[in-house]
N, C-alpha and C positions, 0 to 999 in steps of 0.2 A: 537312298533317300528314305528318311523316316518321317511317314505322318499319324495322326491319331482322330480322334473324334472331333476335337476341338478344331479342327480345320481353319485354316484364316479364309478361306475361299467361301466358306459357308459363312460364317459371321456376316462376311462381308455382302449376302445378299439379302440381308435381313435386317429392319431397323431396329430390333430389339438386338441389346446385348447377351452373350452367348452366355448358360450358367455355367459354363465349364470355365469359360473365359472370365465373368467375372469372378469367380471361385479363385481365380489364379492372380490376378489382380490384388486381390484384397489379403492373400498370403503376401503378395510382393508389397504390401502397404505395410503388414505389421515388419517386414524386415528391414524396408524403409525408415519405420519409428523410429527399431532399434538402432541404425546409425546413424542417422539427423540426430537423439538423446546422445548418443555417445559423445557425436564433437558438440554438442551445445553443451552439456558439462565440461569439457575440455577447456571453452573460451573463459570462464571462469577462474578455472582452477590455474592459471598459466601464474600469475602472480606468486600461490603459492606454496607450486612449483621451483619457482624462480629460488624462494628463501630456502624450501626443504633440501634441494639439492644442491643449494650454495652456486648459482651458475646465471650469470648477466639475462638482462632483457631480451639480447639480440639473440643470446642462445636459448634460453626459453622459449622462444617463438617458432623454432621450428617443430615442434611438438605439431605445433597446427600447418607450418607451412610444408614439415617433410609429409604430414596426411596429405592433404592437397597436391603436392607435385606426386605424391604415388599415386594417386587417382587419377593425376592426369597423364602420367605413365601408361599406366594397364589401362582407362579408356578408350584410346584406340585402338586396343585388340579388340574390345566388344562388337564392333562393326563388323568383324571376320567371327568373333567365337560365337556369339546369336545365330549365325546364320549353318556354324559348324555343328555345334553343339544341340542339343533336345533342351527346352525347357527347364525341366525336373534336371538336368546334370547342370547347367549351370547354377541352378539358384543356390542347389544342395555345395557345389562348390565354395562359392562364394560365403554361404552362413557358414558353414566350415572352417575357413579361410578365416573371415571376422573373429568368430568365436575364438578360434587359435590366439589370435594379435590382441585378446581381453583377456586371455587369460597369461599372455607373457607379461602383459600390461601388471596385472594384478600381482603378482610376485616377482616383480625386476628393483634391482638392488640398485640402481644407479641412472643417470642420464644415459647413455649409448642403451642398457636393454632394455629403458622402458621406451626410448624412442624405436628400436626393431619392432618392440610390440605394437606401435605404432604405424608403422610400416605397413608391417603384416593385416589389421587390421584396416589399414586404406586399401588396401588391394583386393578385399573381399566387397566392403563399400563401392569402388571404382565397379566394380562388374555388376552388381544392384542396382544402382539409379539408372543405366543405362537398360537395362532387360524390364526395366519398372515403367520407361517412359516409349519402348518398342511394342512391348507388350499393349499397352494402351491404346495404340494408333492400330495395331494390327485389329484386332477385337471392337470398341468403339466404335460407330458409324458418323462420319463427318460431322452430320449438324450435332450432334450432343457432348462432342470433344469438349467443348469449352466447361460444358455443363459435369461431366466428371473431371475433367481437370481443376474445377473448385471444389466437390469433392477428395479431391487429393491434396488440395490445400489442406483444406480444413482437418485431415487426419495427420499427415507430415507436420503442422503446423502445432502440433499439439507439441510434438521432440521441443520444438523452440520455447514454449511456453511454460512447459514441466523442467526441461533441463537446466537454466542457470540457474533457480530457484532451487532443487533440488541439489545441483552441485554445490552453493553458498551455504545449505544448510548440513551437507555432508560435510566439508572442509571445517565450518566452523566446530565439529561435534565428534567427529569419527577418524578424519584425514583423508587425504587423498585418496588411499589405495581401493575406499571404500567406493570413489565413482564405478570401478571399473568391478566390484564383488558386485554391485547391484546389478550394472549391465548386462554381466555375464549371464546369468539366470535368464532373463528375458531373449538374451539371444540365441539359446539354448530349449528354452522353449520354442523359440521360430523355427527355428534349424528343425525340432522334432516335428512341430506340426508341418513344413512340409515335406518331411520324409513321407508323412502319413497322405498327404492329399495334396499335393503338386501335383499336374500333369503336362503333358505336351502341348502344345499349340504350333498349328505350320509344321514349315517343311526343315528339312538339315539337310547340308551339301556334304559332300566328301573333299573341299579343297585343301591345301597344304597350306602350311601359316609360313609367312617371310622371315624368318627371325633377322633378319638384315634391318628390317621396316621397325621389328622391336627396338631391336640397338640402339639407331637411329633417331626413335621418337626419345627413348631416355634422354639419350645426350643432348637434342637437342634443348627440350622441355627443364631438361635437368639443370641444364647449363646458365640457362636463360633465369629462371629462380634463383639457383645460389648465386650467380652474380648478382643481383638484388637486393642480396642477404648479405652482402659483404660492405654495405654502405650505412653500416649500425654503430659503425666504431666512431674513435675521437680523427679529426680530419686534419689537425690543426698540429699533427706528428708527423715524422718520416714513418714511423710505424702505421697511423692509418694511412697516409698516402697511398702506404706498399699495401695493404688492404683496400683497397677504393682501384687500385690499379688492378690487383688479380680479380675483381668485380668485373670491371668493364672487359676484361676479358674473356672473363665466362661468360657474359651477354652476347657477346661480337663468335665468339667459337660456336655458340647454343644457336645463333640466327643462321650461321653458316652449313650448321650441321641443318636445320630445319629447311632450308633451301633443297637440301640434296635428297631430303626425307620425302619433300615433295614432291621431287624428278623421279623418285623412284616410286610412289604412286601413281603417279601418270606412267609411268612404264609398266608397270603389272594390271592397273585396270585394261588397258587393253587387252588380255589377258583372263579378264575376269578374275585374276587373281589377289587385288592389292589389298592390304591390308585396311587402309583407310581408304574408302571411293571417294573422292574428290570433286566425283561429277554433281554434288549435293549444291556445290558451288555455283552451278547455272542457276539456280535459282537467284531469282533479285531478291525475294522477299525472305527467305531462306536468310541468305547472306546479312540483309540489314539487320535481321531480329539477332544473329548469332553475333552481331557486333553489339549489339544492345546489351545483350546477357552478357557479352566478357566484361565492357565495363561498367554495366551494372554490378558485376560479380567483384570486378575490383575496387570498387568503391564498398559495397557493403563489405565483404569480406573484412579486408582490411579495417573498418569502423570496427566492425565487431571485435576484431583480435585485440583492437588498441581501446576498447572503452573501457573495457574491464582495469585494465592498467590504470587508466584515467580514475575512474570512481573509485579505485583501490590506493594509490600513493596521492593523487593531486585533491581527488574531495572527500578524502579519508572513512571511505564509506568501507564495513566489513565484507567477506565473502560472500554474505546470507544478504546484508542489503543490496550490493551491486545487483544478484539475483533478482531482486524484488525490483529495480528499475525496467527492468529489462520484460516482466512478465506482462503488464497490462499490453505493448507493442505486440506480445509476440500472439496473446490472448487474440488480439483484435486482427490480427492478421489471417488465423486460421478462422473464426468465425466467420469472417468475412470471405473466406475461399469459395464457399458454392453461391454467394452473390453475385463476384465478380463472374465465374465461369456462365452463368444465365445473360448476364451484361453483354459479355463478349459473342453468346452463339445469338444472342436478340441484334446487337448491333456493331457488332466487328470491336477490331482493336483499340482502335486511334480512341474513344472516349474513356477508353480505361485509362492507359499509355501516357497521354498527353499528362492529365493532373496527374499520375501517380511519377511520372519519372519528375515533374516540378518535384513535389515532397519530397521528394528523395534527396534533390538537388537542395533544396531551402531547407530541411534538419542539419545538412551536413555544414552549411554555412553557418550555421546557429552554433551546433557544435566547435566552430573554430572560435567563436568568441567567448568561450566558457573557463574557469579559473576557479581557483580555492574557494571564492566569495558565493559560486553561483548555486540559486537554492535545488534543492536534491528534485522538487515537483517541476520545475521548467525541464530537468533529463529526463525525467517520464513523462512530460508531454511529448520532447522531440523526441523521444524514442517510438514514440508510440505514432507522430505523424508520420517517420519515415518509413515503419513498417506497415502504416495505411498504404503508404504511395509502395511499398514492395509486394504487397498484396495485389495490388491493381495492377504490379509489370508482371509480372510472373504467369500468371495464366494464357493470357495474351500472347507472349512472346514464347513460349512452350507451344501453345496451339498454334500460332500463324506459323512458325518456322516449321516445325515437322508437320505441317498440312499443305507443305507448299512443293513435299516431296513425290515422287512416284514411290507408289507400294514396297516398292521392291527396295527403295533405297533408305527408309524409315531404319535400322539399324547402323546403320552408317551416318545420317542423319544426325542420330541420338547419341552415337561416340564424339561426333564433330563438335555439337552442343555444349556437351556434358566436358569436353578435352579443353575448348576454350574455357568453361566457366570454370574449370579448378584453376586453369593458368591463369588467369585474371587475378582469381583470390588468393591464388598465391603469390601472384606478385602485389600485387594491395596489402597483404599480410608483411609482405619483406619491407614494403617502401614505405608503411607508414609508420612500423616499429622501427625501423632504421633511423627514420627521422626523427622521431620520439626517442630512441637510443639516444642519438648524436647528442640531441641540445640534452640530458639528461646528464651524459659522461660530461659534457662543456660545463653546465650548471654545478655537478658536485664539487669538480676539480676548482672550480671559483669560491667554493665552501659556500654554497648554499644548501641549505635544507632540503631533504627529496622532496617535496611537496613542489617547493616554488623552483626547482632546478627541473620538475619534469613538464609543469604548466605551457612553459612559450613551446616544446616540439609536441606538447597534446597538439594546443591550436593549430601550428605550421601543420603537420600531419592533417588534421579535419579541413583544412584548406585547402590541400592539393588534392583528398578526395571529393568536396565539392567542386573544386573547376573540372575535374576529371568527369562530374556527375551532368554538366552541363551538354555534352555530346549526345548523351542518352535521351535530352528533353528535344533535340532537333529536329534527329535520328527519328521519332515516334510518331512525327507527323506522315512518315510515308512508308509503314507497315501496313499493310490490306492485311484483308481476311481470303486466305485461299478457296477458290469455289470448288465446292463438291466437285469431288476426282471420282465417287465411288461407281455411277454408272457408266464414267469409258473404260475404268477398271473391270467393271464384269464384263463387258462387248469384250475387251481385250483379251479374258481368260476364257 
C-alpha cells in the first residue's frame, strides 16, 4: 500500500480543503480544458472533415462517436486503476496517452489514421474526467461540493466556449490539421507541469485487473454504438435493409454481451475483486441522477454533433459562424458554474434541476421546428437557453450522485457515471446523425438541393432528442441532496 502526505483520511477531518489536494485538482482541471477544447473543436470541424476526406455524413461522425464509445471503453477500468494505481501514474499516463492520439491526429493522411488518432486520444481522456471527478469527492468536504463543483464549471466551461469559435476560425484560415498543432502544445505543457508537481493522494491496492471484464465491457458497449451507427444509410434498398439488419444485431449481441458483463461483476465483487463495483447501485439517489446524466448526455451530445451539420449545409452559415452561435451558450454556462454550485449546497437539487432539465427540454423542441428561413439570433438564443438549463443539471447531478456514495466507492461511482454518460452520447451522436443521414441520402436521390434534402431529418432528429429530453424533467423532481456522510466516515476509520 502506498500513501503520501495528501492523505484522503486527513482532508477528510478538516473543513478546509487540503493545499496539496487542491494543488492537484486544479492540474487535473488544466488537463480537463485541454480535452473538453479538443472535442469542442472536433464538433465543428466534422463538416469539413466530411468534404476534405471525401467520406459521407454517417462516416464522419464517428470521429466523435468512435471518441465517445472509447471513453466508454476504458472508463470502466478507472474504478479498478484509481484505486490500483498512485495518482501521479495515472494522470502522467493519461496526458501521455492524449498527447500521443494529437499528435497521430496532426499528421494522419487519411480517415482510418486520423480516426486511430483519435482513439488514442479518447483513452487518455477516458482515464481524466474520471480521476478529475474522484479526486474532488475524495479532498472536498460535503457541504462545499456543490460550491467547487461550479467552480469546475466555470473553468471546463471555458473548452466549450473558446473551442467552436476557435475551430470555425482555424478551418476557415489554416485547415483542419491546424486544430490538433494548437492543441498539442497545450497538452504538452499539461503533461510537463504535472510531471513537475503532481502528487499522491489516498491509498493503492495491489489487486489483479479482470481482462475478461475488459473484453466484455468493449463488446458489449461497442456493439451496442455501432449498431446505432448502422441506421445512417438509405432504408428504402435491399442494400440498407441488409445494413439496418447487421444494426440490430449489434444492439441485441452488445445487450447480451452487457448481461454477462454484469454477472461477472457481481461474481468478483464478492471478491473485492471486480472490475466495475456495482454495489454503487444500491443507491436510490445514485441510481436516478446517473439516469439523468445518460440521457441528458444523449440528448445534448447528439444536438451538439448534428447542429454543426445543421448551421453548416441547411442555414448556410460558414465554419467561423456556426462557431460564433455556439459561443454566447457556452460563455453563459461556464460563468454561471460557481452560481449554480452555491444554489445547490444553499438549497439541494430539485431548484436547479427542475427549470434547467425544462430548458433543456423546450430549446430541443424549438430546434425541431427550424429550417432554411429561420434567423441565425433565434439559434443563439436557443443555444444559449439550453446551455442555461445544462448549467443548472450538471452540478446538481455530479454532486447528488457521487455524494450519495460511501467513501470507499466514489471511484467506481465516477467510472459508472462517467461509462453511462459517454454511452448515451454516443448513442445520441449515432441516432441523430443517422436520422439526419437517412432523410439527407432520401432527399438527394429525389434531386433536391443539400440544403432542403437535409432540413426535414435536421427537424425529425431535434425531435426525438426533445421527447427523449422529457424523462430528465420528471426524473428531477425526486433527486435529494445526500446528507453529510463525512462524520460516520471518521467514527468509522
Amino acid at each position: 500500500m502506498t500513501t503520501d502526505t495528501g492523505s484522503m483520511r486527513a482532508v477528510s477531518r478538516n473543513d478546509d480543503i487540503d493545499p496539496a489536494g487542491m494543488r492537484v485538482i486544479w492540474l487535473l482541471l488544466i488537463a480537463a480544458f485541454v480535452a473538453i477544447l479538443n472535442e469542442t473543436t472536433m464538433a465543428i470541424a466534422i463538416p469539413e472533415l466530411n468534404v476534405s476526406l471525401d467520406i459521407p455524413p454517417e462516416q464522419g461522425q464517428w470521429f466523435t462517436s468512435a471518441f465517445m464509445l472509447t471513453m466508454a471503453v476504458v472508463i470502466p477500468t478507472t474504478g479498478f486503476v484509481l484505486q490500483r494505481f498512485t495518482t501521479r501514474q495515472v494522470f502522467l499516463a493519461a496526458m501521455t496517452t492524449f498527447s500521443a492520439g494529437t499528435a497521430l491526429c496532426l499528421v494522419a493522411s487519411g480517415f482510418l489514421p486520423l480516426l486511430a488518432g483519435r482513439v488514442v486520444q479518447a483513452a487518455g481522456t477516458g482515464i481524466m474526467l474520471p480521476l478529475l471527478m474522484t479526486t474532488m469527492m475524495n479532498v472536498v468536504p460535503a457541504h462545499s461540493r456543490g460550491r467547487m463543483m461550479g467552480r469546475v464549471g466555470l473553468v471546463i466551461s471555458l473548452a466549450p466556449a473558446i473551442g467552436p469559435t476557435m475551430s470555425g476560425i482555424v478551418l476557415d484560415n489554416l485547415g483542419w490539421r491546424w486544430l490538433f498543432g494548437i492543441v498539442l502544445p497545450i497538452a504538452l505543457v499539461a503533461l510537463g507541469l504535472g510531471a513537475k508537481w503532481m502528487t499522491n493522494l489516498g491509498e493503492s491496492t495491489s489487486a489483479p485487473i479482470d481482462v475478461s471484464s475488459i473484453l466484455l465491457s468493449a463488446l458489449a458497449f461497442g456493439g451496442i454504438v455501432y449498431g446505432l451507427s448502422q441506421f445512417g444509410g438509405a432504408s428504402t434498398d435491399d442494400a440498407g435493409s441488409a445494413v439496418q439488419l447487421i444494426g440490430w444485431g449489434a444492439i441485441a449481441g452488445g445487450l447480451v454481451v452487457l448481461v454477462v458483463f454484469v454477472w461477472r461483476q457481481l461474481s468478483l465483487q464478492k471478491r473485492e475483486r471486480a472490475l466495475l463495483d456495482l454495489r454503487v447501485f444500491r443507491s436510490r439517489n445514485y441510481v436516478l441522477s446517473v439516469i439523468m446524466m445518460a440521457i441528458v448526455a444523449l440528448a445534448m451530445f447528439g444536438t451538439f454533433s448534428l447542429l454543426p451539420l445543421f448551421l453548416q449545409t441547411v442555414a448556410g452559415l460558414t465554419a467561423a459562424q456556426s462557431g460564433m452561435v455556439l459561443l454566447p451558450g457556452s460563455l453563459l454556462m461556464g460563468l454561471l458554474g460557481p452560481l449554480m454550485g452555491r444554489i445547490y449546497d444553499a438549497r439541494g437539487p430539485r431548484v436547479l434541476l427542475v427549470p434547467g432539465t425544462i430548458m433543456i427540454a423546450a430549446a430541443m423542441f424549438v430546434y425541431s421546428t427550424v429550417g432554411t428561413a429561420t434567423p441565425t439570433w433565434t439559434l443563439v438564443v436557443v443555444q444559449s437557453v439550453m446551455s442555461l438549463g445544462l448549467a443548472a443539471s450538471f452540478t446538481p447531478l455530479f454532486s447528488a450522485s457521487l455524494g450519495s456514495l460511501q467513501r470507499h466507492l466514489y471511484s467506481h461511482g465516477s467510472a459508472v457515471l462517467n461509462t453511462l454518460q459517454q454511452v448515451g452520447g454516443a448513442a445520441g451522436t449515432a441516432l441523430l446523425v443517422a436520422v439526419y443521414s437517412a432523410a439527407l441520402h432520401s432527399g438527394e436521390a429525389a434531386g433536391l438541393p443539400a440544403a432542403d434534402a437535409a432540413a426535414p431529418g435536421a427537424r425529425a432528429a431535434f425531435l426525438i432528442a426533445a421527447c427523449i429530453a422529457i424523462l430528465p424533467v420528471v426524473l428531477s423532481f425526486f433527486i435529494q441532496k445526500p446528507e453529510d456522510q463525512e462524520a460516520g466516515e471518521q467514527v468509522a476509520d
